[in-house]
N, CA, C and O atoms as a MOPAC input file, in Angstrom:
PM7 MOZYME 1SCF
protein

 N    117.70800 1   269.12600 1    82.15800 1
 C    117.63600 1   269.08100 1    80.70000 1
 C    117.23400 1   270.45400 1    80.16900 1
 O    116.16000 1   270.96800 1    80.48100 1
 N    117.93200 1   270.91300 1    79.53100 1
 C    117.79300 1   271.97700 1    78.96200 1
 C    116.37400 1   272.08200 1    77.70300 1
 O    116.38600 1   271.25000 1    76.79600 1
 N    115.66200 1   272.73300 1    77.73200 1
 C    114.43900 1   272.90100 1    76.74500 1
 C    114.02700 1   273.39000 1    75.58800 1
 O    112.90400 1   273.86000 1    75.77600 1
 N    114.44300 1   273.55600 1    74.19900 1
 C    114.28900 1   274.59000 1    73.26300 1
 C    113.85900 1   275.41000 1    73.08800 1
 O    112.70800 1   274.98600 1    72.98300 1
 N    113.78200 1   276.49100 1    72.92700 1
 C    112.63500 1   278.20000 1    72.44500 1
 C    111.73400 1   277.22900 1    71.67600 1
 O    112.33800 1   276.57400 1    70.82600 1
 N    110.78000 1   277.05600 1    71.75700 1
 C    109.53000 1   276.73000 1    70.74900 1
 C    109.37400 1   276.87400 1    69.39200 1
 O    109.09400 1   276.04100 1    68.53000 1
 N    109.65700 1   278.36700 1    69.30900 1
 C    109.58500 1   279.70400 1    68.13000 1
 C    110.86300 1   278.56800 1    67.54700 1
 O    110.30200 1   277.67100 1    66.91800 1
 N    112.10000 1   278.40400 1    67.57600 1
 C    112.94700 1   278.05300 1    67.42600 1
 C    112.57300 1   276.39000 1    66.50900 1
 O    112.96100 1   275.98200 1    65.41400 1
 N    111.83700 1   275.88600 1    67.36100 1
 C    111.59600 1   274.23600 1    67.09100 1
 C    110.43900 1   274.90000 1    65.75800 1
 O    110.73100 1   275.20900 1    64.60300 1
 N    109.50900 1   274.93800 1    66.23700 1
 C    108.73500 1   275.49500 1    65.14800 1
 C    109.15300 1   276.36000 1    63.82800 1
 O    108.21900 1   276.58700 1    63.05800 1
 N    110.10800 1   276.74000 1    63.55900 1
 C    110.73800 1   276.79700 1    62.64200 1
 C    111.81800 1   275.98400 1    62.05900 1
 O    112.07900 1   275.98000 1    60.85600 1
 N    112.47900 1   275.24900 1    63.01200 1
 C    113.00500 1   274.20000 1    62.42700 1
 C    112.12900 1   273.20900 1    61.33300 1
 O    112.36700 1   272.83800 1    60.18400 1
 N    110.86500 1   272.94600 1    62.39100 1
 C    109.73600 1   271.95100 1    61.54400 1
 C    109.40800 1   272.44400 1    60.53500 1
 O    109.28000 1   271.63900 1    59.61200 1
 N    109.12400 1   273.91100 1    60.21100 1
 C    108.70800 1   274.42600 1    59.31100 1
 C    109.73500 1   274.52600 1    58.27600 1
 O    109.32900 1   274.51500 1    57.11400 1
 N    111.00300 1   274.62300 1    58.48600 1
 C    111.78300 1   274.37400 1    57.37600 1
 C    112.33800 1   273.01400 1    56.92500 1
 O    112.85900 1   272.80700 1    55.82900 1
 N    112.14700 1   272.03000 1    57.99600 1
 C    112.12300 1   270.59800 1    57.73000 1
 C    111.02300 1   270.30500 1    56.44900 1
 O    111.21000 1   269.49300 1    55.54300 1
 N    110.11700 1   270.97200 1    56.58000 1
 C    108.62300 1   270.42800 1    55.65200 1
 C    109.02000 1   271.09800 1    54.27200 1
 O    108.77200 1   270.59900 1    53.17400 1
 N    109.64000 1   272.24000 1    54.47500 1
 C    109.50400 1   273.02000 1    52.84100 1
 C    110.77600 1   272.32700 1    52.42700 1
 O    110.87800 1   272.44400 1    51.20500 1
 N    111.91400 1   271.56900 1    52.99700 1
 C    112.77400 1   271.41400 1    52.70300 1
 C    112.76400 1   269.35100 1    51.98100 1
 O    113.62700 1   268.65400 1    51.44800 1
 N    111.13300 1   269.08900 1    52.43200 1
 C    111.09300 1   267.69800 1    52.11300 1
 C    110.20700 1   268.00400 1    50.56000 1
 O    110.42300 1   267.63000 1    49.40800 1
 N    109.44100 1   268.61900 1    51.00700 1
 C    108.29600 1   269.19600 1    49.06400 1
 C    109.68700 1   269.75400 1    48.30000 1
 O    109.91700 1   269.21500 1    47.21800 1
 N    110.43700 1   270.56400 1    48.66100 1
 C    111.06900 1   270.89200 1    47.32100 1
 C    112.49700 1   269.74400 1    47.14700 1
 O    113.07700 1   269.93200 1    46.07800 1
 N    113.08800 1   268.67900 1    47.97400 1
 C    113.38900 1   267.35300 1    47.67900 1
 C    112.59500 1   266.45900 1    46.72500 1
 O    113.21700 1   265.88100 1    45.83300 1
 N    111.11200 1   266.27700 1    46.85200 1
 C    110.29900 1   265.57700 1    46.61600 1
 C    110.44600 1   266.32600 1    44.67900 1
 O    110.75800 1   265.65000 1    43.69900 1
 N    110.15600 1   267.61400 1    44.67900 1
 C    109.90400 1   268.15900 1    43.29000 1
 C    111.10900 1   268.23000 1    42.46800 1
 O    111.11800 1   268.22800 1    41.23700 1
 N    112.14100 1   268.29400 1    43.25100 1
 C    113.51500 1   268.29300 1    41.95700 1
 C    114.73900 1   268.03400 1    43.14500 1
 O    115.12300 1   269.04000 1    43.74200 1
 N    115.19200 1   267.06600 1    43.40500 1
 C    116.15300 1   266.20000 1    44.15800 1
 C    117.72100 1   266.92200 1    43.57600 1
 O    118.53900 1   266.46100 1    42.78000 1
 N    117.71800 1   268.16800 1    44.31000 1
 C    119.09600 1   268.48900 1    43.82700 1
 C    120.38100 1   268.31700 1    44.96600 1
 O    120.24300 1   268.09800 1    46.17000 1
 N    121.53400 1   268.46700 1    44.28700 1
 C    122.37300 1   268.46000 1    45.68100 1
 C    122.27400 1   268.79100 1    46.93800 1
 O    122.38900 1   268.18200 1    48.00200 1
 N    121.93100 1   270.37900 1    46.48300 1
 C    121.94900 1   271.61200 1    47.47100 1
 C    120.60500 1   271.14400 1    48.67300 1
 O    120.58500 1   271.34200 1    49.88800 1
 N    119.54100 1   270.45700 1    47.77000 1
 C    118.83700 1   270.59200 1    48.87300 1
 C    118.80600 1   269.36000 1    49.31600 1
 O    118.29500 1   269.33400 1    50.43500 1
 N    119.08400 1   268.46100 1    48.98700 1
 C    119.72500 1   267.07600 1    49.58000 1
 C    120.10900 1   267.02000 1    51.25700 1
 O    119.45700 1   266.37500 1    52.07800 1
 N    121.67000 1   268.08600 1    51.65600 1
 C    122.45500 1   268.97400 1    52.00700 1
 C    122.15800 1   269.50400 1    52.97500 1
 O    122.64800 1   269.29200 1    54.08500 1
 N    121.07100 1   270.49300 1    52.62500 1
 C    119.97500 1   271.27800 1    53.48000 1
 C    118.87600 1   270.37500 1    54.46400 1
 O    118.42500 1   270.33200 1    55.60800 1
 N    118.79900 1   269.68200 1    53.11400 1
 C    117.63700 1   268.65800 1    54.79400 1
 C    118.37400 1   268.15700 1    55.16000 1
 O    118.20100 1   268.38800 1    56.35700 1
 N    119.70800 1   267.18400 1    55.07600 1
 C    120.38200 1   266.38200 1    56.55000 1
 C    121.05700 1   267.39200 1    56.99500 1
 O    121.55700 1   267.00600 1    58.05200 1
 N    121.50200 1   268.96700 1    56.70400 1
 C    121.35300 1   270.08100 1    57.59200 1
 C    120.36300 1   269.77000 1    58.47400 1
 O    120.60900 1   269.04100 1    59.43500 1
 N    119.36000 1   270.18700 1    58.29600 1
 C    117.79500 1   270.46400 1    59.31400 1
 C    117.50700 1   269.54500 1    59.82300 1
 O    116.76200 1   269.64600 1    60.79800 1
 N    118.02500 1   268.07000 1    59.33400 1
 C    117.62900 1   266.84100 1    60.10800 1
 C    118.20300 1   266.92100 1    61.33900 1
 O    117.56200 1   266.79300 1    62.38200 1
 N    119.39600 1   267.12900 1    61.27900 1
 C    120.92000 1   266.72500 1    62.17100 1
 C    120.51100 1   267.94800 1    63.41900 1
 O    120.46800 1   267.69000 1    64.62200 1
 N    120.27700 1   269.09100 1    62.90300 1
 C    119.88300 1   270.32400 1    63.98500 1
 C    118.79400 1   269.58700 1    64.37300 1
 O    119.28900 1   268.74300 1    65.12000 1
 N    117.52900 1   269.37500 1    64.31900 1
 C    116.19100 1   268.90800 1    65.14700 1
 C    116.54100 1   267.25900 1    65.90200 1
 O    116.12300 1   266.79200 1    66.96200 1
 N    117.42800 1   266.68900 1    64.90600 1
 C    117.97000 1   265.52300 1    66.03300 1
 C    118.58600 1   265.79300 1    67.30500 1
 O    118.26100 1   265.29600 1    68.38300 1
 N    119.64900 1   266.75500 1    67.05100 1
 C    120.26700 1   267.75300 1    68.61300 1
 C    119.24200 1   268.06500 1    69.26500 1
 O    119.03500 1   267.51900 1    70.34800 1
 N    118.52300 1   268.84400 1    68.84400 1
 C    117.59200 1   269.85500 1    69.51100 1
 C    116.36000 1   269.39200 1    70.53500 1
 O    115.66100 1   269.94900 1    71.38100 1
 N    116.49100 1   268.07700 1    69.98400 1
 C    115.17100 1   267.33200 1    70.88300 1
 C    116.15300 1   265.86300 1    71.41000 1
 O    115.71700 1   264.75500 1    71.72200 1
 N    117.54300 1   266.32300 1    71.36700 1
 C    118.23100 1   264.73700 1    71.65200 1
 C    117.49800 1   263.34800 1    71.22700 1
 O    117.18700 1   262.56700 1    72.12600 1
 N    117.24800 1   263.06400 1    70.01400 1
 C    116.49000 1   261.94900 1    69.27800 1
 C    117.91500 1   261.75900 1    68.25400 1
 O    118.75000 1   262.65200 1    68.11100 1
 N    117.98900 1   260.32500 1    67.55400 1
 C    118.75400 1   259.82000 1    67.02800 1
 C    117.57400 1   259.85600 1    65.50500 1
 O    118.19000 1   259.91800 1    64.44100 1
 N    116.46000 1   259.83200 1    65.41500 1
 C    116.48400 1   259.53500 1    64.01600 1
 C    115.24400 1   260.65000 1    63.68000 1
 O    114.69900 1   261.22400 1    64.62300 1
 N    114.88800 1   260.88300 1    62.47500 1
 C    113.90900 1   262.17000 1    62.43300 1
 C    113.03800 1   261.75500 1    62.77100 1
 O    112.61700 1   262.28400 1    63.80000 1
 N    112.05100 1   260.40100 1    62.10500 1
 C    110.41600 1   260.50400 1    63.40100 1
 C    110.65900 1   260.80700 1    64.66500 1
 O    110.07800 1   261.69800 1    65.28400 1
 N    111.80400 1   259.84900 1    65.24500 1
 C    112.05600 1   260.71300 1    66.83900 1
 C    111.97300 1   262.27800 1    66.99300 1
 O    111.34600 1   262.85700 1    67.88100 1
 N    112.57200 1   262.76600 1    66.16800 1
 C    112.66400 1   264.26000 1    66.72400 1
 C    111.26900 1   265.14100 1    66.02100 1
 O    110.78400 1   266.18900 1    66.44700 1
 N    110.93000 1   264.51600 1    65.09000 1
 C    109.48800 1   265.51000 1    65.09900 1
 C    108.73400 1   264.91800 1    66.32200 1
 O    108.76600 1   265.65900 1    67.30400 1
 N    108.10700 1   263.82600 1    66.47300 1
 C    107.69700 1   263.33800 1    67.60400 1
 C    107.70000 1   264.02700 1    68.74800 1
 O    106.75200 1   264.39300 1    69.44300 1
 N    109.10700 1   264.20500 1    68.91000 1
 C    109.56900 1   264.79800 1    70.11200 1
 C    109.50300 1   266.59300 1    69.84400 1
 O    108.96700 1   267.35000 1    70.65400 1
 N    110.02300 1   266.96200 1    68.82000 1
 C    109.65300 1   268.33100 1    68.64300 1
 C    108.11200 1   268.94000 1    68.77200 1
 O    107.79400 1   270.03100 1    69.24600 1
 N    107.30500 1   267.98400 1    68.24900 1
 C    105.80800 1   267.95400 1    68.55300 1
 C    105.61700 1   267.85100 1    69.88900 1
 O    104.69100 1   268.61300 1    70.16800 1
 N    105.92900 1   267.42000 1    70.64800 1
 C    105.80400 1   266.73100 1    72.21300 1
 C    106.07900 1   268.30400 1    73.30100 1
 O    105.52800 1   268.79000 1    74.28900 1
 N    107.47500 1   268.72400 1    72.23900 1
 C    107.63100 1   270.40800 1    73.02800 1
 C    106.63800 1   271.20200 1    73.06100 1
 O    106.12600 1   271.74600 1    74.03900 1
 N    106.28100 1   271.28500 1    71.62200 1
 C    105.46700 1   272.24300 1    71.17900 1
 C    104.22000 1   272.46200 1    71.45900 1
 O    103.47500 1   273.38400 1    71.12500 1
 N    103.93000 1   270.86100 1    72.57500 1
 C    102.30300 1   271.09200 1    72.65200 1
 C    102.53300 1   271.16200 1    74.47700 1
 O    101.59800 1   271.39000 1    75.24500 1
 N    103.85700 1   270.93400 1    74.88900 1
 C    104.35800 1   270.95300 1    76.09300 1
 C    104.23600 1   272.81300 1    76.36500 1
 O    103.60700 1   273.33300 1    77.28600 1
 N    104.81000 1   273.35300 1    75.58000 1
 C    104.91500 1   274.56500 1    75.22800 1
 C    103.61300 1   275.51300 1    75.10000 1
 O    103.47400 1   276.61600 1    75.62900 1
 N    102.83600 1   274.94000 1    74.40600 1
 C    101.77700 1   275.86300 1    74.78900 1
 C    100.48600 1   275.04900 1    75.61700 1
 O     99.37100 1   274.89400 1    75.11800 1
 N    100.71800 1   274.77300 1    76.40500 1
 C     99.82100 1   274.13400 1    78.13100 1
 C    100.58900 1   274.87000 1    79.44300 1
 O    100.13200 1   274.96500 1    80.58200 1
 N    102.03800 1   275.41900 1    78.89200 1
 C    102.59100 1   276.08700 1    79.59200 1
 C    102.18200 1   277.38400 1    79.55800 1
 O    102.05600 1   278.03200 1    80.59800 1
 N    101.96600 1   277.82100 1    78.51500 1
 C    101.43700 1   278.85400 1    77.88200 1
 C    100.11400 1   279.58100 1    78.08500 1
 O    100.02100 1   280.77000 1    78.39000 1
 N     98.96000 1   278.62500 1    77.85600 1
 C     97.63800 1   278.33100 1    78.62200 1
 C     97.48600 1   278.86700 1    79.36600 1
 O     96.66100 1   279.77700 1    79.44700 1
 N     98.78600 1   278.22000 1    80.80100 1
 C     98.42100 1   278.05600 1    81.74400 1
 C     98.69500 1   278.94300 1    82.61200 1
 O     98.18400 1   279.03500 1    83.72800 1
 N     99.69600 1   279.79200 1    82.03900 1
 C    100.16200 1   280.89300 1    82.95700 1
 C     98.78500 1   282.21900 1    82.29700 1
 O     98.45800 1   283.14000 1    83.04700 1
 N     98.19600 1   282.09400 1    80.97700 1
 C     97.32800 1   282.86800 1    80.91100 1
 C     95.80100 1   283.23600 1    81.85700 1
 O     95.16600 1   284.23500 1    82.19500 1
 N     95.69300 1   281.28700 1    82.05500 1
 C     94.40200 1   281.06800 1    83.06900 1
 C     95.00700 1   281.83900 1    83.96200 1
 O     94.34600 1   282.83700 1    84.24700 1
 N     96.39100 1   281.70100 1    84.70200 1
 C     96.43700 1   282.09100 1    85.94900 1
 C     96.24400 1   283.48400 1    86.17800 1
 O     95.44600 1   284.10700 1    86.87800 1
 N     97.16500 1   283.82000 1    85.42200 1
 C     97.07100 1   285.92500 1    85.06700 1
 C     95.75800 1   285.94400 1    84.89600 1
 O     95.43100 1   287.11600 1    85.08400 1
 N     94.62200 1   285.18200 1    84.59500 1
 C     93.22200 1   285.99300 1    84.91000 1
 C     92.85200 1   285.78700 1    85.85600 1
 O     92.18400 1   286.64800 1    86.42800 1
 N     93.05000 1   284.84500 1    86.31900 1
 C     92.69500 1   284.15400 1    87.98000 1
 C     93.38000 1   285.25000 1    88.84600 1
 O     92.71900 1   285.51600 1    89.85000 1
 N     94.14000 1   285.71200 1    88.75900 1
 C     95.03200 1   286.43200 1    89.65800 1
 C     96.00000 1   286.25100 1    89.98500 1
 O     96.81300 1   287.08000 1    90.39100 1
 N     96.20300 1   284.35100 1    89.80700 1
 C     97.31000 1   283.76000 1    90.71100 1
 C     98.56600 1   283.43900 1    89.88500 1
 O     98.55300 1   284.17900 1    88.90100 1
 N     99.52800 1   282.72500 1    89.88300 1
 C    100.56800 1   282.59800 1    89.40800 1
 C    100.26300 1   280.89100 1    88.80800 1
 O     99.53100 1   280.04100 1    89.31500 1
 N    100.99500 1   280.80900 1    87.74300 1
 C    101.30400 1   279.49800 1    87.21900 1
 C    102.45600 1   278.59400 1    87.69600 1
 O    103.58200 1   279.03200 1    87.93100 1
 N    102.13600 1   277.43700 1    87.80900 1
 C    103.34100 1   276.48200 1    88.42500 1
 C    104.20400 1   276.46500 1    87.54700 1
 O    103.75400 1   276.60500 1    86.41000 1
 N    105.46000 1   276.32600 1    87.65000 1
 C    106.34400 1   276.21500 1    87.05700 1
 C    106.97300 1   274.99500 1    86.14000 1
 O    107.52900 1   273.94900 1    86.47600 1
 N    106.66500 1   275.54700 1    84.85500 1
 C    106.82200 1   274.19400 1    84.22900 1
 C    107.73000 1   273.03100 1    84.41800 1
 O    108.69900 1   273.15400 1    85.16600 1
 N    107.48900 1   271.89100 1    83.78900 1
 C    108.48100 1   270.43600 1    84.44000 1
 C    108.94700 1   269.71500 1    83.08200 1
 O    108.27200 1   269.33500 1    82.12500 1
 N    110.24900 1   269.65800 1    83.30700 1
 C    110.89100 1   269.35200 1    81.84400 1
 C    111.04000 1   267.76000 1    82.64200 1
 O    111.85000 1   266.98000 1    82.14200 1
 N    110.53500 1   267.47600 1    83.42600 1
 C    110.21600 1   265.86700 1    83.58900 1
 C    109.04700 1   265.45100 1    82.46700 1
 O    109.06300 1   264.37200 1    81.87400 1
 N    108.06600 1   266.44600 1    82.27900 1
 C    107.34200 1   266.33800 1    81.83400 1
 C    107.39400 1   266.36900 1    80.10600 1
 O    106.69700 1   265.88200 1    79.21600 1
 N    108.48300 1   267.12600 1    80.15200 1
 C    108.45100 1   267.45200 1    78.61400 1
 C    109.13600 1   266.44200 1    77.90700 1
 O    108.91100 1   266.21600 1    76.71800 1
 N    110.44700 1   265.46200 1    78.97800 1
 C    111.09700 1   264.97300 1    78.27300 1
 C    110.53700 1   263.29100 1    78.17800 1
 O    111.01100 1   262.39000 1    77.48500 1
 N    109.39500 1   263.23700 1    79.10600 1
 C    108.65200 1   261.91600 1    79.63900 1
 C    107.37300 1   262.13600 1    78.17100 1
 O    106.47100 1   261.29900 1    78.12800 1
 N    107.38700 1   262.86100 1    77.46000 1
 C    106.92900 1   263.08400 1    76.27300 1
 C    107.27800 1   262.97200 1    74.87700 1
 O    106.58700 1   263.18900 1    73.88200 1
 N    108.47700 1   262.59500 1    74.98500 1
 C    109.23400 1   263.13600 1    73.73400 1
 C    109.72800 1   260.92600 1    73.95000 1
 O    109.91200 1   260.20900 1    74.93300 1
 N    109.74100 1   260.69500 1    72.53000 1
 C    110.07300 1   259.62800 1    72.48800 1
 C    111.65100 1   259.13900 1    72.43800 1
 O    112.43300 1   260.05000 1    72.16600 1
 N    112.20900 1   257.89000 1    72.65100 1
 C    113.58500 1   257.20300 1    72.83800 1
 C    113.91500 1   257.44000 1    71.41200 1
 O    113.31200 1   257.68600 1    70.36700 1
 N    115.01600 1   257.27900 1    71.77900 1
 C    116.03000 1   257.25400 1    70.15100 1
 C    115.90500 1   255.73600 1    69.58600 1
 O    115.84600 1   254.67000 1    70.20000 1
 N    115.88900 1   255.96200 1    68.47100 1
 C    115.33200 1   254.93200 1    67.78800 1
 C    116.55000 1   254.74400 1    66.27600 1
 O    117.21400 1   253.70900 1    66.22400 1
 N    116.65900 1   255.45200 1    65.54100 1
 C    117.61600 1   255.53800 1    63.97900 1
 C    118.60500 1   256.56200 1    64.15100 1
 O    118.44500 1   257.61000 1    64.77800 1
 N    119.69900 1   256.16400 1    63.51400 1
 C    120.60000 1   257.36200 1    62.92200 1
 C    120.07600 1   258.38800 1    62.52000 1
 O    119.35400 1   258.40200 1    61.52400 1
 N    120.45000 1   259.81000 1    63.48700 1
 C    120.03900 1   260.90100 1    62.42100 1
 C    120.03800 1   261.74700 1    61.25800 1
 O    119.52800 1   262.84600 1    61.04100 1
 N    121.05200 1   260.60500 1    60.24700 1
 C    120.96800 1   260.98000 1    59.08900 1
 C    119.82800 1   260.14900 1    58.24800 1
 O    119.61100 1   260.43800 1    57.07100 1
 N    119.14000 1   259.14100 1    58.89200 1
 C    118.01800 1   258.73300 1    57.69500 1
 C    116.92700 1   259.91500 1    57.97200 1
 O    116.58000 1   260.39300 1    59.05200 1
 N    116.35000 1   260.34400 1    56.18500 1
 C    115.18500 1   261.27300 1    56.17500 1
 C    114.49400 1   260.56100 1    55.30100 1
 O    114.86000 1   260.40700 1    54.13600 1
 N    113.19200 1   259.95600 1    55.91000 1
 C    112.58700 1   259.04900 1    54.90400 1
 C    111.06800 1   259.11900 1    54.88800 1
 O    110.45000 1   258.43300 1    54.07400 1
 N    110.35000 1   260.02000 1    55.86300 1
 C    109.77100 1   260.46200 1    55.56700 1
 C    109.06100 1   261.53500 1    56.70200 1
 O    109.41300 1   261.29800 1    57.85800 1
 N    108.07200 1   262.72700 1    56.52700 1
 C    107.99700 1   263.21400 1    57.73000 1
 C    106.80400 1   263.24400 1    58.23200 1
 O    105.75000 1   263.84100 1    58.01200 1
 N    107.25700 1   262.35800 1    59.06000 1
 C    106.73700 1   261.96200 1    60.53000 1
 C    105.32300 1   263.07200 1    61.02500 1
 O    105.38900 1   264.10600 1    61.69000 1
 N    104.29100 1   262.50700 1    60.51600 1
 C    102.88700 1   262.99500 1    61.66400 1
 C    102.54000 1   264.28100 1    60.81100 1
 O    101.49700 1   264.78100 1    61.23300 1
 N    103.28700 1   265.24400 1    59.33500 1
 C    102.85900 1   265.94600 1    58.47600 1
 C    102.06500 1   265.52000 1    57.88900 1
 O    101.19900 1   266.34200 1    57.59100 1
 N    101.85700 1   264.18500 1    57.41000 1
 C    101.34500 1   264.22100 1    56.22200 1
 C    101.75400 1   263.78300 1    54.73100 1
 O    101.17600 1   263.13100 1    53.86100 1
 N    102.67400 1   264.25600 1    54.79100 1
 C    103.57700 1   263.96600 1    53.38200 1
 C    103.51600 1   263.16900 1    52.89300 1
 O    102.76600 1   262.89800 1    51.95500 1
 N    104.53100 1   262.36900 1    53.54100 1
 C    105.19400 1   260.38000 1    52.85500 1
 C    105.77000 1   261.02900 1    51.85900 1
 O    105.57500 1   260.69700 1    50.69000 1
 N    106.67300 1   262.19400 1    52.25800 1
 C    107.65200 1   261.94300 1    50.51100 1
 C    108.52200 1   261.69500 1    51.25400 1
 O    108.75100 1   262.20100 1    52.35300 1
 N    109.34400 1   260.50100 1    50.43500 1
 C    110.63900 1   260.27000 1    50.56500 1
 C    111.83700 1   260.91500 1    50.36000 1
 O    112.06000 1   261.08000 1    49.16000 1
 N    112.97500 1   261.48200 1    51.34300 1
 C    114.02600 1   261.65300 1    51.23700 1
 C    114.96500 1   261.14500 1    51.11500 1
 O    115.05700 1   259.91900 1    51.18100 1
 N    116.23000 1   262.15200 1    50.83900 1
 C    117.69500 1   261.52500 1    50.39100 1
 C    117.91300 1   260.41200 1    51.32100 1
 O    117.64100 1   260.47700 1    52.52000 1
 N    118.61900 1   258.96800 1    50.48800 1
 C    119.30700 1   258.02900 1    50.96000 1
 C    120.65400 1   257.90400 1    50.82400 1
 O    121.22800 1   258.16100 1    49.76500 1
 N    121.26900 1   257.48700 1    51.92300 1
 C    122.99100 1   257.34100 1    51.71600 1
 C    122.61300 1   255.45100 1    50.75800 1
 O    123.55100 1   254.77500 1    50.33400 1

């Protein structure tokens, strides 16, 4: 299984969030558009079918991501080398597909609860 750049996911999320507040403040086409853009990319990106899945799971990288991170730092002071990370691990983290990844209804583990565009 292939694993995402972090930097990568973490900006996805981060434009998932600015892209649900300015939905929430004036519901225009364009940005309608833009979030099932950003939905549909973080649904790929973490192979999840609906958006709590993929923040879930984008969260799941990201904290997968830096224990990896951690851990190769402990080691470089230790002297020794870090084990090599396990995308058994990353993907035994990340939750099952659950919804279509076009529902955006709300985001998942931010905070928010604003509601997004409905078909």
């Amino acid at each position: 299984m292939l694993v995402p750049d972090p930097k990568v996911v973490r900006r996805l999320l981060t434009r998932y969030a600015a892209l649900k507040i300015a939905y929430a403040e004036k519901e225009t086409p364009e940005t309608a558009r833009s979030l099932e853009d950003v939905t549909y990319t973080l649904c790929v990106m973490t192979g999840t079918t609906g958006v709590r899945d993929a923040v879930a799971a984008a969260d799941a990288l990201l904290v997968a991501a830096e224990q990896r991170r951690d851990a190769r730092q402990a080691a470089s002071l230790a002297g020794g080398t870090a084990p090599a990370p396990s995308p058994k691990a990353v993907s035994a983290a990340a939750p099952r597909l659950a919804q279509p990844h076009t529902e955006v209804r709300t985001l998942h583990s931010r905070g928010l609860g604003v509601p997004g565009p409905l078909r």
